[in-house]
C-alpha positions in Angstrom: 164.9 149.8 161.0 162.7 147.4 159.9 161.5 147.0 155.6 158.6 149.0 154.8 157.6 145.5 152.7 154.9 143.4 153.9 155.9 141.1 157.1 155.1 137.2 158.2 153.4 137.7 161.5 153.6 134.8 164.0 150.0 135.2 166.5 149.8 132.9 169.3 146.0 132.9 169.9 146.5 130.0 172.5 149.8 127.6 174.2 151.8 130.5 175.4 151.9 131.3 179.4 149.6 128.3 179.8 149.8 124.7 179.1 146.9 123.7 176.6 144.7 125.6 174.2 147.2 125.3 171.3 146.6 127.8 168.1 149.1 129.6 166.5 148.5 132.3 162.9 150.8 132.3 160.5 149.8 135.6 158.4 151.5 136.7 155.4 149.5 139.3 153.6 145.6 137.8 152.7 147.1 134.4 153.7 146.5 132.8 156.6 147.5 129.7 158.0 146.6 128.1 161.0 148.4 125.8 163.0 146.7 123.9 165.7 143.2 124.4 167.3 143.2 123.1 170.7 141.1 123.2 174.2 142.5 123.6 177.6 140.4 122.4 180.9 139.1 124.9 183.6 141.2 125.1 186.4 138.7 124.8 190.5 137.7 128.7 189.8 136.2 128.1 186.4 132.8 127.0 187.8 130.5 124.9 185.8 132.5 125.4 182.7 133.0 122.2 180.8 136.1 123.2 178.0 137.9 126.2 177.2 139.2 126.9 173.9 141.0 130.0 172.2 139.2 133.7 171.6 139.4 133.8 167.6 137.8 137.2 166.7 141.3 138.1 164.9 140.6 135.7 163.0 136.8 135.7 162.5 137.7 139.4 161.0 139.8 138.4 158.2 137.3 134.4 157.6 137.7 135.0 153.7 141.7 135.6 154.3 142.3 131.5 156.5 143.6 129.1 153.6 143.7 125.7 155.9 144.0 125.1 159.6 147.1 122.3 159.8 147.3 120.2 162.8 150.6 119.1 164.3 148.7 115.3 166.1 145.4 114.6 167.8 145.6 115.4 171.1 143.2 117.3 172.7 145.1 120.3 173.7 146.0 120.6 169.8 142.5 119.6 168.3 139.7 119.9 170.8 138.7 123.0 169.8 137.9 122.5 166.1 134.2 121.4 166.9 133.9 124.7 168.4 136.1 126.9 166.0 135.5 125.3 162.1 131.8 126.2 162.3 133.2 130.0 161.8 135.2 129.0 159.0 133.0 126.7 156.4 135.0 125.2 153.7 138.5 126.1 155.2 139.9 122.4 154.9 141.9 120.5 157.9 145.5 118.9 157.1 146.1 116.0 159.3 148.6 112.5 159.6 146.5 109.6 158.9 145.8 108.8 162.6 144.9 112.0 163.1 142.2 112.2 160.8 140.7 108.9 161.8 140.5 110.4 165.8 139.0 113.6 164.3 136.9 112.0 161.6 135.0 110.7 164.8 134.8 113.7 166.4 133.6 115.8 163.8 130.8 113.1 162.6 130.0 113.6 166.6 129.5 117.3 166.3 127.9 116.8 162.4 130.5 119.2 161.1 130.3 118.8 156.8 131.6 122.0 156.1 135.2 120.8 156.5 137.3 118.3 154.1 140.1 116.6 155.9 143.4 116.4 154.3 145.9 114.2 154.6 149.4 115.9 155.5 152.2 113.3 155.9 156.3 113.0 157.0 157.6 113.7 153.6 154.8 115.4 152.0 155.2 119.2 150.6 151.8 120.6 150.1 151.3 124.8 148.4 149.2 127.0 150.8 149.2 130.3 149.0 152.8 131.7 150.0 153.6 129.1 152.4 155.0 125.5 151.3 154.1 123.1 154.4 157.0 120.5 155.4 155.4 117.9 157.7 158.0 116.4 159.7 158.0 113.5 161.6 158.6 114.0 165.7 158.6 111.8 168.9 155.5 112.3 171.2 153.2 110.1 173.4 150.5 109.6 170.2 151.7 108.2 166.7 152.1 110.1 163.7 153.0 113.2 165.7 154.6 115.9 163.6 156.2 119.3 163.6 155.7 121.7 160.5 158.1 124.0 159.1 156.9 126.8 156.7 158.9 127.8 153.6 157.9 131.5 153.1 158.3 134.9 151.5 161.0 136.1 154.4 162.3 132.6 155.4 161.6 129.1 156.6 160.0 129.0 160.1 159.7 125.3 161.9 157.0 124.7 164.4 158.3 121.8 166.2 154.5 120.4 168.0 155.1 118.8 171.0 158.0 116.7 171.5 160.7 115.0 172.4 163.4 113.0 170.8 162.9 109.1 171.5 165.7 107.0 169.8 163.8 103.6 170.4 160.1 104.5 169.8 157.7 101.7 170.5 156.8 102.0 166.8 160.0 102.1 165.5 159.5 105.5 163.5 162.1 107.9 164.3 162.3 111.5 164.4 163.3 112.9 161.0 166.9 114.6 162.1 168.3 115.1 158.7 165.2 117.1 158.0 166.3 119.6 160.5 169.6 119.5 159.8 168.9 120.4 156.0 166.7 123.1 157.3 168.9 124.4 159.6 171.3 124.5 156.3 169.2 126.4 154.6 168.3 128.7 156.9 165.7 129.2 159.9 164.7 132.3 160.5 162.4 131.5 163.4 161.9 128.4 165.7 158.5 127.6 168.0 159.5 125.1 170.4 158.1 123.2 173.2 158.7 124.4 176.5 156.7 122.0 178.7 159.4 120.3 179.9 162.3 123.5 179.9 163.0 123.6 183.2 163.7 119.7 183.3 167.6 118.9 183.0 169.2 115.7 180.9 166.7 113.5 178.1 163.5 112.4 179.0 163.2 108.5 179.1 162.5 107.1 176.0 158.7 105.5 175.9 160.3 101.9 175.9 161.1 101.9 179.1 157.7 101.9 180.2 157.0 98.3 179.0 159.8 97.1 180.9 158.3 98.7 183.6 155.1 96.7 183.3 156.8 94.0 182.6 159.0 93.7 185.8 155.5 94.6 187.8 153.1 92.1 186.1 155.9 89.1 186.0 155.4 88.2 190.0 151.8 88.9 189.9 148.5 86.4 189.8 145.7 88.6 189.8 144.2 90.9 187.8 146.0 94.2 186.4 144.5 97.5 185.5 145.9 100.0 183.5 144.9 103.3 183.7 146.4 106.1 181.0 145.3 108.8 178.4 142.9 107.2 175.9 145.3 109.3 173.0 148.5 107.4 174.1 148.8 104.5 171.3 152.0 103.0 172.1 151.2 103.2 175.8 148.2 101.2 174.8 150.4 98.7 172.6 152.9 98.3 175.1 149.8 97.1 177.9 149.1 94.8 175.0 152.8 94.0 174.2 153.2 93.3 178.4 150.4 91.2 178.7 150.8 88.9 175.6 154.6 87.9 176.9 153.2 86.6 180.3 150.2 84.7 178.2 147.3 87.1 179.7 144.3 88.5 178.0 144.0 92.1 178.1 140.0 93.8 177.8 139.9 97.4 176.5 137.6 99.8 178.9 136.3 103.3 178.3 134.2 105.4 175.8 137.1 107.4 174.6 139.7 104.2 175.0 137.3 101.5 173.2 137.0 104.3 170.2 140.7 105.1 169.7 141.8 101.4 170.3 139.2 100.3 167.4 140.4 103.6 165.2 144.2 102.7 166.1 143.5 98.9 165.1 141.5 99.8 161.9 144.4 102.2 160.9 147.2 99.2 161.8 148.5 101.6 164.4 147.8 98.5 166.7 149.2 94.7 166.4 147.8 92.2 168.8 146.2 89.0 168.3 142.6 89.2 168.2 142.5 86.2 170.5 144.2 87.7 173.3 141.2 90.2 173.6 138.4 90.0 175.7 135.2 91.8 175.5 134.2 94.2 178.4 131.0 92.2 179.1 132.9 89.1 179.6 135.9 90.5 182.5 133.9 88.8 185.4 133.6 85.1 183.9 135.3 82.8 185.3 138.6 81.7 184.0 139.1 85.9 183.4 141.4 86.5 186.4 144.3 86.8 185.0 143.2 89.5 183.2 144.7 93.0 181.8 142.6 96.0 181.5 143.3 99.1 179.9 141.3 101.9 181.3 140.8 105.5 181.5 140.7 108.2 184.3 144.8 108.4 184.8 144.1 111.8 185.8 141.6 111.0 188.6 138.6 112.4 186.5 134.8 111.9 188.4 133.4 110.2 185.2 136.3 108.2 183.7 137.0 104.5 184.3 139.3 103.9 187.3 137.4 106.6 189.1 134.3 104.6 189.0 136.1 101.6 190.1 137.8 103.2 193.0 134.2 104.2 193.5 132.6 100.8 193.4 130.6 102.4 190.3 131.5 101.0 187.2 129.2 98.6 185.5 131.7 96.3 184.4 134.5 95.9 187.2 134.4 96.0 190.7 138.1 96.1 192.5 138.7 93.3 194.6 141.6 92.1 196.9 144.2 91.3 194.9 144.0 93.7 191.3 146.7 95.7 191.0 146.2 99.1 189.5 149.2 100.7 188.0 148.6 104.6 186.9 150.3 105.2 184.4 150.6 109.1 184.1 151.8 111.9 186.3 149.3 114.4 187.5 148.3 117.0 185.3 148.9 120.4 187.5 145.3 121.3 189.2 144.8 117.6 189.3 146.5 116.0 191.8 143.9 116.1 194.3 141.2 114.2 192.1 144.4 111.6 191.5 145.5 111.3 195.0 141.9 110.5 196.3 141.1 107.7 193.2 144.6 105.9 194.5 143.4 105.9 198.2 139.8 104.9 197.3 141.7 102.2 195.2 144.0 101.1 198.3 140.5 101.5 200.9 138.9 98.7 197.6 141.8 96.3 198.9 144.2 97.0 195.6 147.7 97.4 195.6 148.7 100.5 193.3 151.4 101.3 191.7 151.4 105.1 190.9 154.1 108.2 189.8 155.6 108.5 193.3 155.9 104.7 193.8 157.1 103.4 190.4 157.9 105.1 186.7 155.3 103.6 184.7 154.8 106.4 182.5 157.1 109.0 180.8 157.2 112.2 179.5 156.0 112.8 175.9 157.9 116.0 175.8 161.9 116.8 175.4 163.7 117.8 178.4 166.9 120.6 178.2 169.4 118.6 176.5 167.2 117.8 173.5 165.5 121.0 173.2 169.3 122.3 172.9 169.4 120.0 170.3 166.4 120.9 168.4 168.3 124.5 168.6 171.6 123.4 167.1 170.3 121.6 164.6 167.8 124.3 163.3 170.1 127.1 164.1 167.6 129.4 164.0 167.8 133.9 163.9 164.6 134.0 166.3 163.1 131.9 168.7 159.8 131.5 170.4 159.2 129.1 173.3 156.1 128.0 172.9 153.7 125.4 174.8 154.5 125.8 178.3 153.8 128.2 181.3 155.2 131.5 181.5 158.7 130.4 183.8 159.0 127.5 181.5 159.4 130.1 178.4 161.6 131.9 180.1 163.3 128.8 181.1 163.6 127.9 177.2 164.4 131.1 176.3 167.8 131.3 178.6 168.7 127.8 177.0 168.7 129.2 173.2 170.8 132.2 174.4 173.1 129.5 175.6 173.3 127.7 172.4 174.3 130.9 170.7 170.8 132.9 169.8 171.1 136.6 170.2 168.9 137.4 173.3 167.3 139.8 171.3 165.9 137.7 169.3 164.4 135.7 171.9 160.7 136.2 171.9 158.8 135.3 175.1 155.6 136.9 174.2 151.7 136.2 175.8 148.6 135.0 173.5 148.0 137.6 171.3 151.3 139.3 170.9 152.0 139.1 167.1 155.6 138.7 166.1 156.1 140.5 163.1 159.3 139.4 160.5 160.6 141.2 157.5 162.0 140.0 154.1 165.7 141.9 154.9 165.3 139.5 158.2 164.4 142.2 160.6 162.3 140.7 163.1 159.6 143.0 165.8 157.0 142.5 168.5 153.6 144.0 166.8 150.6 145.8 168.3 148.6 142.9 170.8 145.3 141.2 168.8 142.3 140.1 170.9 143.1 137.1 172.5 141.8 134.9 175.7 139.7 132.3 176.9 135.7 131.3 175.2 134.3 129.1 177.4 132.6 126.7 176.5 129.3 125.3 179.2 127.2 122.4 177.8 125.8 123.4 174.7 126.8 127.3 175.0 129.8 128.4 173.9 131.2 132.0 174.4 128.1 133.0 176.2 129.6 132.4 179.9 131.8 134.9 180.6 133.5 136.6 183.7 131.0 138.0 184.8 129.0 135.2 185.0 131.7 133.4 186.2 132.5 136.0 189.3 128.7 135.2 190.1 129.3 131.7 190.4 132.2 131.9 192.6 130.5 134.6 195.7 127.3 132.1 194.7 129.5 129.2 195.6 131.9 131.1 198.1 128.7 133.2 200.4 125.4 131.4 198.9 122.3 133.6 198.2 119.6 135.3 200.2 116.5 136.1 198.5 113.3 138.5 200.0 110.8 138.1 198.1 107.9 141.5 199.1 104.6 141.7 197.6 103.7 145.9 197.6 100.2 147.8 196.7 100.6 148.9 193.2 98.4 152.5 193.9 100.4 153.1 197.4 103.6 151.7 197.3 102.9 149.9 200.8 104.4 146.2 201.7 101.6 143.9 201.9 101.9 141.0 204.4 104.8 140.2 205.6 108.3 139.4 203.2 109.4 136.2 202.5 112.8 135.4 202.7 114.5 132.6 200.9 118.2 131.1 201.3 120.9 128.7 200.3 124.2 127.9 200.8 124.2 130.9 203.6 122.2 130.1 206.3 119.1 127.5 206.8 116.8 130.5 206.7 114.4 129.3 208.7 112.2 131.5 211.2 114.0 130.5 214.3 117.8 131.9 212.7 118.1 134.8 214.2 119.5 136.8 211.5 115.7 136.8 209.8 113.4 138.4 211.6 116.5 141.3 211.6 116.7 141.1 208.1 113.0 141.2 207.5 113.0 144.3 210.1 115.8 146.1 207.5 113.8 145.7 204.2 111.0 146.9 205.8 112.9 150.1 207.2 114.5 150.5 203.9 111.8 151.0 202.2 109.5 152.4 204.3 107.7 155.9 203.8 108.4 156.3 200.1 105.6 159.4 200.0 102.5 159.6 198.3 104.0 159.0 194.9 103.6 155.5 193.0 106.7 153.4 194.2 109.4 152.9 191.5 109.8 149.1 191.0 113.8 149.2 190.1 114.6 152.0 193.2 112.5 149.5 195.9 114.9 146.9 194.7 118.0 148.4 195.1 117.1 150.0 198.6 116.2 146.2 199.9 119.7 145.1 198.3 121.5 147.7 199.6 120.1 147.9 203.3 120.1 143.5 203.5 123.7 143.3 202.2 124.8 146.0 204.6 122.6 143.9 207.5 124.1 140.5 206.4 127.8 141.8 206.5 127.2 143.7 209.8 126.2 140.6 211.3 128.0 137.4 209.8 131.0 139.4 207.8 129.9 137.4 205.0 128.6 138.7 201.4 126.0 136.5 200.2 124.0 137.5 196.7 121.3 139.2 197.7 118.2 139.1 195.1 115.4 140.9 195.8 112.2 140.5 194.4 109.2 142.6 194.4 105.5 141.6 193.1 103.2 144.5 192.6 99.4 143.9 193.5 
């Protein structure tokens, strides 16, 4: 039976059942902390929607109650959604590792965003939030400085492990802190958050070293030019392009808004050690002497707008690909993307470059621990309950069977959905509490939130049947059609008055509204009666459903 004393709930607002989106609510009476604020990127049905980042009405209904939003590292899926989310929370301040807050001291000058101190929040630090004491810890991950956080509070120290993995040679030599979970585990955890991404992969992933031998062993035979494409975020990916470069004597240029701004952040922050001699600015790749070059680009995950895109596509203002580069992509696919990926490689191949990409040769790594470490993040934190966190729903699940293996009481394995609150007690008695609002705001250019699925269902029969629109001009004492309707359509058929399916359909509006008596015709009841009787028309004659929009002008 669980306490009748006040619990710690544990809300996943986003990063459970999906990949991306990453917020999580740490609640312990009028305290809140928050760990995480991310974004997640539509999937093919989400039409015209640019971002989509957590639903935080739970919050928004306790703003005087959220003490600090706390951020784990700087990748998008973690921080992308502050611009979007602080705005509802003035003077709540952000907690972030020194490269973190250099990334998202950019991006909240971008979105002018004053309302918000950053922190700093450091390995080794211990900072007082209200109930909760926040223990930074330091982690393995594809970006420096990344971090887990464990909460010491009221009912019990919690650790939130970020996204991870456990690299024993990391490019920057800073390895993860071990004893910290160890003591931890000591002491006492009485729930882990883990990440699941990888879950369902057996062994260790590959430690991030092994990717500069890889461009190494590629670049040594080589006596063109060499692209680069990867995440902008990555940092020792970036260093180890520079590291690669430098040991076969080659100049390496830096290409890409989001690239150019980290790698000048990253260098600022000593994050970055090359010599400023081996660079080359991006205005100066095509001079002569230059073909030997390195460049490190965007657009690893086949995006229309990023760098090797616009290469593959003859469009970018500063390289063309010529006979001879060699492009090596160093990322695997995101999942939804492979198709924008698979057709940047062959345009590369059709440019006359040889590429080197995931299926061909490992030039990239996970940032994420596979089964054998995330049983080792389990022994050493030992913890009563567990939620698997940061992955899709079969990857918790996944997760979940491989803490009952390392001794957790499948009862006290949590595999909940975004907004299931997890609710723990002071005499350790742990619960699943009633769901909060929780799901997707998307974000569309400058709206955000005001899109929804609705609007979202219109855009897919708009995009899936196209639209037919009759436009019919009636006499505003009698109700009769003047002239003769006009019918407009795209995306359906070319609606022209030789397609037989108009002068039919102009035949139906007319018949369904014909004879509507000596009373004054009712705008709204003409316009459904021409919907109704053209969409029952259209289907009888193509089997297709297009948006039919009828508009009536009274004279």
């Amino acid at each position: 039976m669980a306490s009748e004393t006040k619990p710690l709930r544990i809300i996943p607002l986003g990063g459970v059942g999906e990949i991306g989106k990453n917020m999580y609510v740490f609640e312990y009476g009028d305290d809140i902390v928050v760990i995480d604020c991310g974004l997640m990127f539509p999937d093919e049905e989400m039409f015209g929607i640019d971002l989509v980042i957590p639903d935080v009405t739970y919050l928004k209904e306790r703003r005087a109650n959220v003490r600090a939003f706390l951020i784990t590292h700087a990748h998008e899926d973690h921080v992308g959604g502050l611009p979007y989310i602080l705005p509802e929370f003035p003077g709540v301040p952000v907690y972030a590792s020194t490269l973190a807050r250099g990334l998202l001291g950019n991006k909240i000058k971008e979105h002018r965003l004053h309302n918000n101190e950053l922190r700093p929040l450091n390995p080794g630090d211990e900072v007082q939030i209200g109930p909760f004491t926040v223990i930074p810890f330091r982690i393995g991950h594809s970006i420096p400085d990344a971090m887990g956080i464990a909460l010491r509070t009221p009912v019990g120290i919690v650790v939130h492990t970020g996204d991870f993995k456990f690299d024993h040679t990391p490019v920057d030599g800073k390895l993860s802190d071990f004893h910290i979970l160890a003591r931890l585990g000591e002491e006492g955890v009485i729930c882990l958050l883990s990440d699941s991404t990888r879950a369902e992969n057996p062994g260790y992933t590959p430690s991030e070293r092994t990717v500069g031998d890889a461009f190494r062993e590629i670049m040594e035979p080589l006596e063109g030019r060499v692209i680069v494409a990867t995440f902008a975020s990555n940092i020792a990916r970036v260093q180890q392009v520079l590291d690669a470069a430098a040991s076969f004597g080659r100049k390496t240029a830096v290409i890409g808004r989001s690239m150019e701004q980290n790698f000048r952040i990253a260098t600022d922050l000593g994050y970055l050690k090359y010599d400023p001699a081996m660079i080359v600015a991006k205005d100066r790749i095509n001079e002569p002497g230059n073909s030997k070059l390195v460049i490190a680009t965007t657009g690893a995950q086949g995006e229309p707008m990023a760098g090797l895109a616009r290469m593959a596509n003859r469009d970018h203002r500063f390289v063309e690909i010529q006979p001879g580069d060699t492009v090596i992509v160093s990322a695997s696919p995101i999942p939804g993307n492979e198709e924008y990926v698979s057709r940047t490689i062959d345009n590369l191949f059709k440019a006359g470059a040889n590429v080197f990409y995931h299926t061909i040769k490992r030039a990239h790594v996970s940032g994420h621990a596979s089964q054998e470490e995330l049983k080792l993040m389990l022994g050493l934190t030992k913890p009563r309950y567990f939620i698997p966190m940061h992955g899709e729903f079969r990857m918790q699940v996944q997760h979940g069977r491989l803490a009952v293996e390392t001794g957790v009481d499948p009862g006290n394995v949590f595999i909940i959905e975004n907004g299931t609150p997890i609710e723990i007690f002071d005499d350790g008695s742990g619960r699943r509490g009633q769901p909060v609002t929780a799901g997707y705001v998307f974000v569309d250019g400058l709206s955000v939130g005001e899109v929804g699925e609705i609007v979202l269902r219109d855009r897919k029969a708009l995009a899936n049947d196209g639209m037919f629109m009759i436009v019919v001009t009636v006499d505003k004492q009698t109700g009769d059609i003047v002239g003769r309707p006009e019918i407009i359509t795209r995306g359906f058929v070319k609606g022209n008055e030789q397609d037989p399916l108009i002068p039919g359909a102009i035949e139906r509006v007319m018949s369904s509204i014909a004879n509507p008596g000596n009373h004054i015709s009712e705008i709204a009841l003409l316009k459904v009666q021409i919907k109704d009787g053209v969409s029952r028309y259209l289907y009888e004659q193509t089997k297709r459903r297009p948006m039919v929009f009828p508009v009536v002008v009274e004279v």
